[in-house]
C-alpha positions as CSV (number, residue, x, y, z in Angstrom):
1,X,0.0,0.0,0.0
2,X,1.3,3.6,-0.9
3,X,0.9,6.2,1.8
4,X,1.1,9.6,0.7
5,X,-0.3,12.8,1.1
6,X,-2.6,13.9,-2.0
7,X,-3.0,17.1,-3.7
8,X,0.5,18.4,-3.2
9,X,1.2,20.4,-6.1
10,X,5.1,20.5,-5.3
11,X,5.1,16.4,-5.9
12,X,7.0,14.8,-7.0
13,X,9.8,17.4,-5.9
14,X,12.3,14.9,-7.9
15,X,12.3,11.2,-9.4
16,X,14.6,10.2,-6.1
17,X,13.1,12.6,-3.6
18,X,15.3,14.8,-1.6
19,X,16.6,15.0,1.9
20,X,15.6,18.2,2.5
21,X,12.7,20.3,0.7
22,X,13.3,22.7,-1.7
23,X,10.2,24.5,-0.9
24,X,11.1,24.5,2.8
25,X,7.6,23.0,4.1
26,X,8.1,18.9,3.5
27,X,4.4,18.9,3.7
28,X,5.0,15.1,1.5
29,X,6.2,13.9,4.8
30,X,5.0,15.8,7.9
31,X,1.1,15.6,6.7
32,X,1.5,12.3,6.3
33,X,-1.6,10.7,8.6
34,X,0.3,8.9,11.6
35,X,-2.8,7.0,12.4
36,X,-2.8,5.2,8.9
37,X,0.9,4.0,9.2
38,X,0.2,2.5,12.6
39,X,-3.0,0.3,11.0
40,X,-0.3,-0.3,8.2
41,X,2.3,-1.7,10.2
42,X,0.1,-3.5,12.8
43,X,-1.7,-5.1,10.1
């Protein structure tokens, strides 16, 4: 299952991803929803 955050108009910010966002927000990551990678990982 993917896991992302939809709607971001800055995706993808490169074909590898970076390690640090060049619009200064990493929305792709921090607005991920926590509660859907817990159901993820505890299956």
């Amino acid at each position: 299952e993917i896991i992302e955050v939809k709607g971001l108009k800055c995706r993808p910010c490169t074909k590898i991803g970076f390690s640090k966002c060049p619009k200064k927000h990493f929305k792709c990551m921090d607005d991920i929803d926590e509660e859907k990678i817990i159901k993820l990982l505890n299956g």
